[in-house]
Residue frames as qw, qx, qy, qz and C-alpha x, y, z in Angstrom:
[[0.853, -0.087, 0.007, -0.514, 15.75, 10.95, -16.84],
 [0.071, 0.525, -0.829, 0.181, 16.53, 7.78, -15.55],
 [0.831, -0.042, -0.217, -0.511, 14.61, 4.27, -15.80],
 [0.052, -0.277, 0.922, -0.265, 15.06, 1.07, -13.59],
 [0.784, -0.245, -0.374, -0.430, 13.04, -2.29, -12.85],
 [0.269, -0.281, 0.790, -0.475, 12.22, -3.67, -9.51],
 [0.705, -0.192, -0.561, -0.390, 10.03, -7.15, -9.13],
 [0.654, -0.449, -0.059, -0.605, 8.37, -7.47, -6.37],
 [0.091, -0.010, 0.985, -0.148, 8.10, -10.34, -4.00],
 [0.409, -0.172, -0.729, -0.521, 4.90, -12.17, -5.50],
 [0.167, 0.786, 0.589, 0.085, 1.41, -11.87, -4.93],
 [0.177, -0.326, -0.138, 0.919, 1.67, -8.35, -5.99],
 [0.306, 0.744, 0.573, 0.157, -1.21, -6.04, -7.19],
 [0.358, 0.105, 0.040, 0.927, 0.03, -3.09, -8.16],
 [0.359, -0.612, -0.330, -0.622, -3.87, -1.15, -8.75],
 [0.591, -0.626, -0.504, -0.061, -4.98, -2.34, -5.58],
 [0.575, -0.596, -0.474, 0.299, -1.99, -0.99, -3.76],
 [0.103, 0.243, 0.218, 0.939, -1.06, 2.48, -5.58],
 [0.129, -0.495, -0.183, -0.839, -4.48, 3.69, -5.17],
 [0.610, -0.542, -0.551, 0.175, -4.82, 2.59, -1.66],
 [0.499, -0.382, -0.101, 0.771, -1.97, 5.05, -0.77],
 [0.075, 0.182, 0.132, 0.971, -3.20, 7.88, -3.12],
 [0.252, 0.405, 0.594, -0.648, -6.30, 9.62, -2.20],
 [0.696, 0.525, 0.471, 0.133, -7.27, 9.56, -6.47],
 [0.669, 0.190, 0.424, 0.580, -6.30, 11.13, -9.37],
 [0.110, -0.905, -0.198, -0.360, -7.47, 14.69, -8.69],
 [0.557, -0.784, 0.126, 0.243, -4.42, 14.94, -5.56],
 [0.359, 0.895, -0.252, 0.087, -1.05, 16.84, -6.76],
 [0.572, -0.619, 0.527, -0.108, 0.79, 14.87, -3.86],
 [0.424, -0.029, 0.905, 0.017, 0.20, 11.16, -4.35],
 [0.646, 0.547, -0.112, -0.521, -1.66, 10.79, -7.67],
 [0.378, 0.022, 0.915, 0.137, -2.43, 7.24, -9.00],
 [0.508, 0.245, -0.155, -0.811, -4.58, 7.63, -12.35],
 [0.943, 0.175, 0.225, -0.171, -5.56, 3.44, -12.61],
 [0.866, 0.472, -0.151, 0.061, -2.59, 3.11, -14.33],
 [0.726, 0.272, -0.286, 0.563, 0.30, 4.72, -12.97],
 [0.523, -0.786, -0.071, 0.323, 1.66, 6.04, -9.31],
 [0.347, 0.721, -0.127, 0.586, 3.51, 9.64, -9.46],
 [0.528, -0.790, -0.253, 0.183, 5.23, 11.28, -6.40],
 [0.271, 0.839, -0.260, 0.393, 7.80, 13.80, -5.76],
 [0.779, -0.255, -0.328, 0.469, 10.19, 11.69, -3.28],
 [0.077, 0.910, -0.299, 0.276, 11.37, 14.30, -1.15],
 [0.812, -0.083, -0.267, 0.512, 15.02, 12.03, 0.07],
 [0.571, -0.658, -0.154, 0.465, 17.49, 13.46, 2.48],
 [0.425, -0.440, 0.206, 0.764, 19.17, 15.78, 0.05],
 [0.173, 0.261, -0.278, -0.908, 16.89, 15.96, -2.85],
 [0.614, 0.361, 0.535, -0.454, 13.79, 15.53, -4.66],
 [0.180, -0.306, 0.799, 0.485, 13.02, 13.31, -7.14],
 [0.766, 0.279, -0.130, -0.564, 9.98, 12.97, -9.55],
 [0.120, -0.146, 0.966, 0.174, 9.24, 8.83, -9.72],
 [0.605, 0.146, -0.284, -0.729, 6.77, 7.80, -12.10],
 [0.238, -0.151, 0.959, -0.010, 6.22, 3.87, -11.37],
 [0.860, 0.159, -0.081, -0.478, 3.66, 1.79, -13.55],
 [0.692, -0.280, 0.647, -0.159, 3.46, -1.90, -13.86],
 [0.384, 0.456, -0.644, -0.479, 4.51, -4.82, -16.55],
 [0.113, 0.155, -0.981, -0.040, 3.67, -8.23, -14.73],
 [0.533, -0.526, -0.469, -0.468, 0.97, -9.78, -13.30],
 [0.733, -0.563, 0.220, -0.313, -0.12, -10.43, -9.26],
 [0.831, -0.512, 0.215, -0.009, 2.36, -13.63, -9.73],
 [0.799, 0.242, 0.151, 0.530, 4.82, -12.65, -11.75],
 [0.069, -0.977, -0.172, 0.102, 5.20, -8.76, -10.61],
 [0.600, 0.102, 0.207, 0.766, 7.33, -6.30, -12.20],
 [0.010, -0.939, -0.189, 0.286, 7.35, -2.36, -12.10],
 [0.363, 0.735, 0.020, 0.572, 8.99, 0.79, -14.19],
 [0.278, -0.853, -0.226, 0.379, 10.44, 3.25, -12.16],
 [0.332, 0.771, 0.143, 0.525, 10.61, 6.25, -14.48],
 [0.316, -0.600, -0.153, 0.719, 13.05, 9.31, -12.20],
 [0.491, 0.771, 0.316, 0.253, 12.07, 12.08, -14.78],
 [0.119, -0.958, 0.198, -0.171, 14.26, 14.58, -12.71],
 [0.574, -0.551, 0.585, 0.156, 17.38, 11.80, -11.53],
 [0.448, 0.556, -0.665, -0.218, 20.01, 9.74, -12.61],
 [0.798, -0.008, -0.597, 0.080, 21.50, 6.55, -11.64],
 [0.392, 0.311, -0.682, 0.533, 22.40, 7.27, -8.62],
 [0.490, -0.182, 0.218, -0.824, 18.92, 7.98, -7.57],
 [0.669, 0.028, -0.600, -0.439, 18.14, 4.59, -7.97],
 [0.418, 0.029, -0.790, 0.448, 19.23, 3.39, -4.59],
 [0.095, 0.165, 0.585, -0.788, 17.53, 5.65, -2.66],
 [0.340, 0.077, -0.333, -0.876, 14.46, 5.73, -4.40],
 [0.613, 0.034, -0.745, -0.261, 13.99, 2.39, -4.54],
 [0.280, -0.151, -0.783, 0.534, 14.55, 1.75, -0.74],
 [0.224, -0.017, 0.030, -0.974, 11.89, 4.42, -0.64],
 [0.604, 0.060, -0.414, -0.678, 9.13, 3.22, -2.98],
 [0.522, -0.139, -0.835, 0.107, 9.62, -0.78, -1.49],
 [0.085, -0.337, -0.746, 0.568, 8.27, 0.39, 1.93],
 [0.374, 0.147, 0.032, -0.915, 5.73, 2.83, 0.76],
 [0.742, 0.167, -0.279, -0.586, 4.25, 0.29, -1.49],
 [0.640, -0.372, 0.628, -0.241, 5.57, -2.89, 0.88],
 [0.652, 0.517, -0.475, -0.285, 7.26, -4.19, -2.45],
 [0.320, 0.291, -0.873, 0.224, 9.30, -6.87, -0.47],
 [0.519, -0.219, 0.586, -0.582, 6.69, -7.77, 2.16],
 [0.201, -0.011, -0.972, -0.121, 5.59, -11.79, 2.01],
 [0.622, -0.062, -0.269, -0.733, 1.91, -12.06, 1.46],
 [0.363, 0.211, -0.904, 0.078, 2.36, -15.97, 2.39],
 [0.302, -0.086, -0.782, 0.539, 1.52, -15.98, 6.22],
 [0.342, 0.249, 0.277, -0.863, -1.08, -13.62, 6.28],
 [0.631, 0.145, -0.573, -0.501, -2.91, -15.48, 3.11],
 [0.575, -0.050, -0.812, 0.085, -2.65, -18.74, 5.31],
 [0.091, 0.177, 0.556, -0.807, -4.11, -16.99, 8.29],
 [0.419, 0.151, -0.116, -0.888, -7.15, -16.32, 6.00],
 [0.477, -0.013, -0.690, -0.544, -8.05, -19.41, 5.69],
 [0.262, -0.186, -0.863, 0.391, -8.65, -19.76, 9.04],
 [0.166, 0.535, 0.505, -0.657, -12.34, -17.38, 9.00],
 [0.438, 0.584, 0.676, 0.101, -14.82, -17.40, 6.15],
 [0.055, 0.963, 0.004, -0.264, -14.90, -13.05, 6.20],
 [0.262, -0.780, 0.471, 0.319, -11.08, -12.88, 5.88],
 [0.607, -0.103, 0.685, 0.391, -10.75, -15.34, 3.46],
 [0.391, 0.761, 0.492, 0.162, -13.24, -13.38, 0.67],
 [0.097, -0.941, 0.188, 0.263, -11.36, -10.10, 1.64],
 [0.514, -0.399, 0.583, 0.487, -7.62, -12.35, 0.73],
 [0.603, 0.208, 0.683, 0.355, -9.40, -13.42, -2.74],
 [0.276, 0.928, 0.218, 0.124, -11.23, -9.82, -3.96],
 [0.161, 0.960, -0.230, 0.015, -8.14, -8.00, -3.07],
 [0.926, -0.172, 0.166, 0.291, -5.26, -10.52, -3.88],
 [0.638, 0.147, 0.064, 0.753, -1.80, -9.16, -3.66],
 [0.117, -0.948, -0.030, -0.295, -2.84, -5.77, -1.75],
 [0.681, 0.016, -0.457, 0.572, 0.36, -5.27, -0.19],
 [0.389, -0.791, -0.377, 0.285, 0.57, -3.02, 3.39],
 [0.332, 0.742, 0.099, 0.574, 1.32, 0.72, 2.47],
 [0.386, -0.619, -0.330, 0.599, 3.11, 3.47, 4.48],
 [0.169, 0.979, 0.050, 0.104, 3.58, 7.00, 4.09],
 [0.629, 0.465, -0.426, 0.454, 7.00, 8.25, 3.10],
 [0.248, 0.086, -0.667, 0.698, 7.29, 9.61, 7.18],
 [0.222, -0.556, -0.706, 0.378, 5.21, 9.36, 10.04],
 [0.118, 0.474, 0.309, -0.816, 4.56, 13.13, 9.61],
 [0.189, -0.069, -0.694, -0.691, 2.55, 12.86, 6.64],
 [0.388, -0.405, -0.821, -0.109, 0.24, 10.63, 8.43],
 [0.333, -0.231, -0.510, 0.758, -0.03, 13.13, 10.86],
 [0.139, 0.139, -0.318, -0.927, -0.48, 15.91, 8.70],
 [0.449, -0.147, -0.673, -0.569, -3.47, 14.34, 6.91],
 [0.249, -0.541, -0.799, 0.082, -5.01, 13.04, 10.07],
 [0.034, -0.532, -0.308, 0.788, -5.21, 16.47, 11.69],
 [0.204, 0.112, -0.372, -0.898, -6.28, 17.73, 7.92],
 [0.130, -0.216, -0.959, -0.127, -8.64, 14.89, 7.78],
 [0.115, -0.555, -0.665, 0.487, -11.16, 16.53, 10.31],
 [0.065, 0.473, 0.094, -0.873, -11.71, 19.80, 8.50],
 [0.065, 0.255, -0.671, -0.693, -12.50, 17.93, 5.46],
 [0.799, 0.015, 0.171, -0.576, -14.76, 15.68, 6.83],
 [0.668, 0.440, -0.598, -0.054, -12.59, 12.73, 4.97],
 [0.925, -0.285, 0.024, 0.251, -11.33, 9.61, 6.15],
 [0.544, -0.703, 0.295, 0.351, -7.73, 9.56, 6.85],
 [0.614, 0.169, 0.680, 0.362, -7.11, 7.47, 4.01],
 [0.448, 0.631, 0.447, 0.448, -8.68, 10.15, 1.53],
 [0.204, -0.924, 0.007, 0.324, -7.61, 13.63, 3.44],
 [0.675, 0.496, 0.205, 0.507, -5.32, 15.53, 1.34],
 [0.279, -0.704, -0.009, 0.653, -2.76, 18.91, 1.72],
 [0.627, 0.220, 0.428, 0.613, -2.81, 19.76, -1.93],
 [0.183, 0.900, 0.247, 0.310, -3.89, 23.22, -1.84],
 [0.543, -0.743, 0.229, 0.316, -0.85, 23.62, 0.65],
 [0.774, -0.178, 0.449, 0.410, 1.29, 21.99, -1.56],
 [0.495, 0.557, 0.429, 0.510, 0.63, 23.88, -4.58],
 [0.019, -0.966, 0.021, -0.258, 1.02, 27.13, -3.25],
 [0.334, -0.857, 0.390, -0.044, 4.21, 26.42, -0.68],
 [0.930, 0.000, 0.342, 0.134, 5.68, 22.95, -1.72],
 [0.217, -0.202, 0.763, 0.574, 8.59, 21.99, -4.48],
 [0.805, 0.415, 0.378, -0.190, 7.01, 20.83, -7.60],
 [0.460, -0.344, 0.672, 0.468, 8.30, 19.62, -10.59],
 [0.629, 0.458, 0.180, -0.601, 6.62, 20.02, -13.85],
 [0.046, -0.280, 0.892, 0.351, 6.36, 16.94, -16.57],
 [0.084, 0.406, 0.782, 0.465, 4.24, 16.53, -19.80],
 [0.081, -0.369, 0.086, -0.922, 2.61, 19.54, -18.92],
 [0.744, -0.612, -0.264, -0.045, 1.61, 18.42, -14.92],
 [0.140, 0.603, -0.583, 0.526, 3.12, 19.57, -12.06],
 [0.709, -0.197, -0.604, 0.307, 3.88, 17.40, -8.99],
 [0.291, -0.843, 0.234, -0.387, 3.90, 18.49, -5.80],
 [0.490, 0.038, -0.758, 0.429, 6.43, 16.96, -3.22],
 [0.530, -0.647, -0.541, 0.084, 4.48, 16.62, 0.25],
 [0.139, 0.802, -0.255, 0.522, 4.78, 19.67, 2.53],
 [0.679, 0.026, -0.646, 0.348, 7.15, 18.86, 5.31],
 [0.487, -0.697, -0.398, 0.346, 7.59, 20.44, 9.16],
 [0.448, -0.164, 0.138, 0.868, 10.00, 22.74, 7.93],
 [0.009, 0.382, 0.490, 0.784, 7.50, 24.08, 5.44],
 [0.392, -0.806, -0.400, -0.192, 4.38, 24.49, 7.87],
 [0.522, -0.676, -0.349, 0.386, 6.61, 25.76, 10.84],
 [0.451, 0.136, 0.289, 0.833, 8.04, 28.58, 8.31],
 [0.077, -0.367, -0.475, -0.797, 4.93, 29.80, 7.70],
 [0.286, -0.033, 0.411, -0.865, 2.14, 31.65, 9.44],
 [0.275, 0.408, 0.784, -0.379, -1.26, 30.28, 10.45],
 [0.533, 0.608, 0.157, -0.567, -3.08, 32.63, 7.62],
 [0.373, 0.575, -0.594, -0.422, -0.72, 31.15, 4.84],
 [0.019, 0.092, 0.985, 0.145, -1.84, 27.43, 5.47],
 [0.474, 0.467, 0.516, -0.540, -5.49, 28.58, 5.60],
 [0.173, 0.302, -0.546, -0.763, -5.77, 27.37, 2.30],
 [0.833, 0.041, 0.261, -0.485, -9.55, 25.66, 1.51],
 [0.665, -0.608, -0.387, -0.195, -10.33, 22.77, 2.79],
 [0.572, -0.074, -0.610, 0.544, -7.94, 23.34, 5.35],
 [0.302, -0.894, -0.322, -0.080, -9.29, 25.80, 7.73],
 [0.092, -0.705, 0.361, -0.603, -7.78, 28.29, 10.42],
 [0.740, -0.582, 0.227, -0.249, -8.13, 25.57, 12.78],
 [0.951, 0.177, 0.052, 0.249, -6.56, 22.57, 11.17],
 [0.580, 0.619, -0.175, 0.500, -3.82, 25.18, 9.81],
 [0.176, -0.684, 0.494, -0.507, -2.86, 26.26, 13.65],
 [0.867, -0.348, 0.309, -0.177, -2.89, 22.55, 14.61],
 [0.817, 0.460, -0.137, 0.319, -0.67, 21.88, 11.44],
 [0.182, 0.762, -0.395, 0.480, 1.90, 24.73, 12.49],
 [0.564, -0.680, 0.386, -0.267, 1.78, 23.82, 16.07],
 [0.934, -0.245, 0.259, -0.033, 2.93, 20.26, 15.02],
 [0.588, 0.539, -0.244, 0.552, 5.84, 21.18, 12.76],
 [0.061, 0.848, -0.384, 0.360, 6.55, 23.69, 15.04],
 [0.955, -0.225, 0.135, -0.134, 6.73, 20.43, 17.63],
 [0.953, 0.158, 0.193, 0.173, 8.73, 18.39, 15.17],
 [0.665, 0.458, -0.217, 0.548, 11.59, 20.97, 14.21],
 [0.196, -0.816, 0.293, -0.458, 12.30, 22.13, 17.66],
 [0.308, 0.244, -0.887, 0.240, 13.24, 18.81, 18.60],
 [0.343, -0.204, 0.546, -0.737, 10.38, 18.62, 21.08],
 [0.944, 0.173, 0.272, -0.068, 8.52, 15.56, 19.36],
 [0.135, -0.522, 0.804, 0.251, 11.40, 13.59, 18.04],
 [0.907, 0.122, 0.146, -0.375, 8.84, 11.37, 15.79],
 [0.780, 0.276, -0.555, 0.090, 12.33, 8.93, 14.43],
 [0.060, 0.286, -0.819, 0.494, 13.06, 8.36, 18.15],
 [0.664, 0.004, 0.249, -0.705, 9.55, 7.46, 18.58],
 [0.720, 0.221, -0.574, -0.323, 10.05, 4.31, 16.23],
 [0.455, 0.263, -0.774, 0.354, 11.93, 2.69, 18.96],
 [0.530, -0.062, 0.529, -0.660, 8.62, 3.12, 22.06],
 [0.231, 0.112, 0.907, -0.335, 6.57, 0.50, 22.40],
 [0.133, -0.300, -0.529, -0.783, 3.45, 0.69, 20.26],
 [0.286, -0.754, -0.579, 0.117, 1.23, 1.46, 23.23],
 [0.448, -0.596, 0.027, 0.666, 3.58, 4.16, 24.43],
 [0.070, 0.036, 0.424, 0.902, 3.66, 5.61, 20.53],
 [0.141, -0.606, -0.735, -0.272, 0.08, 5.45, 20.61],
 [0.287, -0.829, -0.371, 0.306, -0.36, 7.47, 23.73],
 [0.118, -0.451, 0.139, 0.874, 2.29, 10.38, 22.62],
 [0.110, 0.089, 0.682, 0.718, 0.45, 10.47, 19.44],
 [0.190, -0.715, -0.586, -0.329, -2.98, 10.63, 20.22],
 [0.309, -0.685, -0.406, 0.520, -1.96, 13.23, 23.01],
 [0.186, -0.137, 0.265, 0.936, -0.85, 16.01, 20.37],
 [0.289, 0.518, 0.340, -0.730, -3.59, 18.59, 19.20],
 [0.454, 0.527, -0.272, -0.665, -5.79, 17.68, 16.44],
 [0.396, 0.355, -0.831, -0.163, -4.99, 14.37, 16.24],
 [0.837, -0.190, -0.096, -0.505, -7.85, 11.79, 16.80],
 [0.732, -0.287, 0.610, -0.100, -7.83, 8.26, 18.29],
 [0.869, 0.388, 0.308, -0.014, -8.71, 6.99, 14.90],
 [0.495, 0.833, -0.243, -0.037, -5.59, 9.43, 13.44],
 [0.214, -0.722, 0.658, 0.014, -2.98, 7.96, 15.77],
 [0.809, -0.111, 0.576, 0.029, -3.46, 4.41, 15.20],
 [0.560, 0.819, 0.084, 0.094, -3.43, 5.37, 11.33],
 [0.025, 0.858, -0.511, 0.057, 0.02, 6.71, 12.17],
 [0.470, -0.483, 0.739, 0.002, 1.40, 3.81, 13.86],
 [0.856, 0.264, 0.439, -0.073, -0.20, 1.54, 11.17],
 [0.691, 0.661, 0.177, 0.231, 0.53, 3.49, 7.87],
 [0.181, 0.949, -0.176, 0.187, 3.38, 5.79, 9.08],
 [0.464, -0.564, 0.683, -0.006, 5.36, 3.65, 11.62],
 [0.542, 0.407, -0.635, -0.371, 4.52, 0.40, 9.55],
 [0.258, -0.238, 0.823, -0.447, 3.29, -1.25, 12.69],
 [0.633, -0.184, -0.572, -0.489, 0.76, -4.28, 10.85],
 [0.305, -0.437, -0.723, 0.439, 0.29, -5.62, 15.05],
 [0.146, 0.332, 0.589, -0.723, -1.85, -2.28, 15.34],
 [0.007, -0.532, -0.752, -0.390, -5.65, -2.27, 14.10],
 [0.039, -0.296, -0.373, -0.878, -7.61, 0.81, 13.77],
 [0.204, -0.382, -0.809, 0.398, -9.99, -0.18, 16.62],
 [0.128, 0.676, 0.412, -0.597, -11.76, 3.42, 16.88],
 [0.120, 0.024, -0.592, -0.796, -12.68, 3.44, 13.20],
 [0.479, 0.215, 0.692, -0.497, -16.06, 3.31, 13.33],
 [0.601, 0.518, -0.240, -0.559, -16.31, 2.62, 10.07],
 [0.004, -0.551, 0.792, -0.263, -14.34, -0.41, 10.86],
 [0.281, 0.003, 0.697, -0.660, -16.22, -1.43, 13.33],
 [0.729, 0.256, 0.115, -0.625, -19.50, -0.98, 11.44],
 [0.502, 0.421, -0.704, -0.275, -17.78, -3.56, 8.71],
 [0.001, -0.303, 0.845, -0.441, -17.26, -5.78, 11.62],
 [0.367, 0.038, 0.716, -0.593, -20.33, -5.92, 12.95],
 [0.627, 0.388, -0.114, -0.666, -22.08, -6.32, 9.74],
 [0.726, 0.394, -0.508, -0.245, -19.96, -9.04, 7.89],
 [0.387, 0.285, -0.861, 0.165, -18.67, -10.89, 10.61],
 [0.133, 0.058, 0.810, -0.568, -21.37, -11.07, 13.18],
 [0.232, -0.462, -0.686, -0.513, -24.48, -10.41, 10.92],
 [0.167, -0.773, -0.585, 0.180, -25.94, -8.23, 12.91],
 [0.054, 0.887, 0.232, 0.395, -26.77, -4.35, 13.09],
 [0.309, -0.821, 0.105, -0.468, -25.08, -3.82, 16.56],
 [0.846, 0.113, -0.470, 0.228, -22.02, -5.19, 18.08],
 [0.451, -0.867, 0.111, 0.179, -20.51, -4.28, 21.63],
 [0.088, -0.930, 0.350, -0.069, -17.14, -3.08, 21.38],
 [0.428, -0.612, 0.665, -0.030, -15.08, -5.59, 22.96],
 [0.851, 0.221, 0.471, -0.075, -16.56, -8.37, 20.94],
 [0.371, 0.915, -0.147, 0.066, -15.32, -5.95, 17.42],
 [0.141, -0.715, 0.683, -0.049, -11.59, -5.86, 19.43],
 [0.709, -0.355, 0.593, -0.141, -11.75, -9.40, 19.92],
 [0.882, 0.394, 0.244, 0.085, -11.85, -10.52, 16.49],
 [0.295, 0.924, -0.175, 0.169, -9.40, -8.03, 15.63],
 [0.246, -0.741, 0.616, -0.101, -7.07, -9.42, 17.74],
 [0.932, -0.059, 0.326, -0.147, -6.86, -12.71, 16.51],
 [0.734, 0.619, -0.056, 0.273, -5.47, -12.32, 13.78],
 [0.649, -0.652, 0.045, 0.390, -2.36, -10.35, 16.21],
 [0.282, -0.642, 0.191, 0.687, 0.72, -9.05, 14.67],
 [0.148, 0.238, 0.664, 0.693, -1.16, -9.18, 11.06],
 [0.176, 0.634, 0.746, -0.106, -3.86, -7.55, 12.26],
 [0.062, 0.646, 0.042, -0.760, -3.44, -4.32, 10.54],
 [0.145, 0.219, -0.563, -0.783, -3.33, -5.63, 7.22],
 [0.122, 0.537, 0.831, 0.079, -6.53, -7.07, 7.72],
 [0.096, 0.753, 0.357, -0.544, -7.52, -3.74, 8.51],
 [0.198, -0.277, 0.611, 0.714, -5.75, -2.98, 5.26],
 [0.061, -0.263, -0.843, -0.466, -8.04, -5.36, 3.30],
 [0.044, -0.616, -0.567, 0.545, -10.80, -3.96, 5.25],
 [0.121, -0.545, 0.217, 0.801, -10.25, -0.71, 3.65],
 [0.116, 0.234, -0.590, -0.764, -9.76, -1.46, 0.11],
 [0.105, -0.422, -0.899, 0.053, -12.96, -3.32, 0.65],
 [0.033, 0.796, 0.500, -0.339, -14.84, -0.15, 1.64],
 [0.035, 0.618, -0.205, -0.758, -13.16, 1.56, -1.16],
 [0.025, 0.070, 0.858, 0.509, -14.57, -1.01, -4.00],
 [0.089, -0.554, -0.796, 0.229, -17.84, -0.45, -1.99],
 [0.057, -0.593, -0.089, -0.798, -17.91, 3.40, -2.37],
 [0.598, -0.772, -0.203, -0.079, -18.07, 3.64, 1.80],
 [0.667, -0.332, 0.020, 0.667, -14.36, 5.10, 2.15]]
């Protein structure tokens, strides 16, 4: 076991943005219980059980990171790890001074101060979970592979819990179509899963040469792959590439937010919705962020 502190760059909420990225305290994956964020890092050569909980405040931020399974040397990679998942280094500043320029966006900056902009550890997570997303009925945001994970995953067991580390391309394209049929995931979802590992370790989607397309051009290879909505690709480029210039646009949950709190009305064309959304340009995803954690304080996520 092996303990380290990292502090933030300031505003930081730790709650707000742990349990943005977990889907709750009932997932074996990502599992945030209000207090503390667990995961099984799976890094480029091994996996590593990080426990992370919190000691400062929003402007004085300071975290644990507990490796129950590493040493010191896990501390590098870990860390470089955790800071972009949980966008530990990202400056709040500029986007906080944008808010003060629209009445909506400024209440969203003050209820969820110091949400910082989350990713998944790789774009194929986000993938995963959007194509799982649909069988579940779940947003993207709350879709989950733990019944995969617990039957085909690593895990790691500690204080008597076991972790699961996320299941990767390798793992689905190993396995047959009846051995991810594991509920919720169906027989569909689980032949849309395989097909996209099988995709991702044949070299035929190349999703870290993808970082480097255009974010129209990642959009369009993304939303062309089976299973994988309008609403899942942008979700990819947002929370898996770490692109905060792209907004969620065919959320219609989104949307509905949109038309409600910022236009006060029941029923908003389309373009009007985009337009606001684009104001805000290469921050607009973490509005969509705050958006979110907004319709998760609301019980409507």
């Amino acid at each position: 076991m092996h303990e380290y502190r990292v502090r933030p760059t300031p505003p930081f909420s730790f709650e707000l943005t742990a349990s943005l990225l977990s889907p709750g305290p009932t997932d074996q994956v990502d599992v945030f219980d209000g207090k503390r964020y667990m995961r099984l890092l799976e890094l480029e050569s091994s996996s590593r059980l990080a426990l992370v909980s919190s000691l400062g405040s929003e402007q004085r931020p300071e975290l644990i990171i507990t490796l129950m399974n590493g040493t010191e040397t896990d501390e590098r990679p870990t860390g470089r790890v955790l800071t972009r998942m949980l966008g530990l280094d990202f400056d709040l500043g500029p986007f906080y001074e944008l808010c003060q320029c629209d009445q909506q966006l400024y209440a969203l900056s003050r209820d969820h101060y110091g949400l910082k902009p989350i990713q998944r550890l790789r774009p194929f997570e986000s993938l995963a979970l959007a194509i799982a997303s649909k069988g579940q009925k779940k947003h993207v945001l709350q879709a989950t592979l733990s019944s995969i994970a617990e039957v085909h995953s690593y895990k790691v067991a500690c204080a008597g819990e076991t972790f699961y580390s996320f299941p990767n391309a390798a793992t689905f394209a190993g396995l047959e179509v009846e051995d991810l049929t594991h509920e919720p995931v169906d027989s569909i979802q689980a032949g849309q899963l395989h097909n996209l590992a099988a995709l991702v370790t044949r070299g035929d989607l190349d999703l870290k040469a993808l970082r480097r397309r255009p974010t129209d051009e990642l959009l369009a290879t993304l939303e062309s792959l089976s299973g994988v909505s309008a609403v899942g690709a942008q979700l990819t480029v947002l929370c898996g590439y770490g692109r905060l210039e792209c907004f969620p646009i065919a959320d219609t949950l989104l949307q509905r937010w949109i038309t409600r709190n910022v236009y006060n009305s029941d029923k908003v064309a389309l373009p009007a919705v985009k337009a606001w959304a684009e104001q805000w340009e290469d921050l607009r995803g973490l509005v969509a962020l705050y958006i979110y954690a907004e319709l998760v304080k609301n019980g409507e996520l």
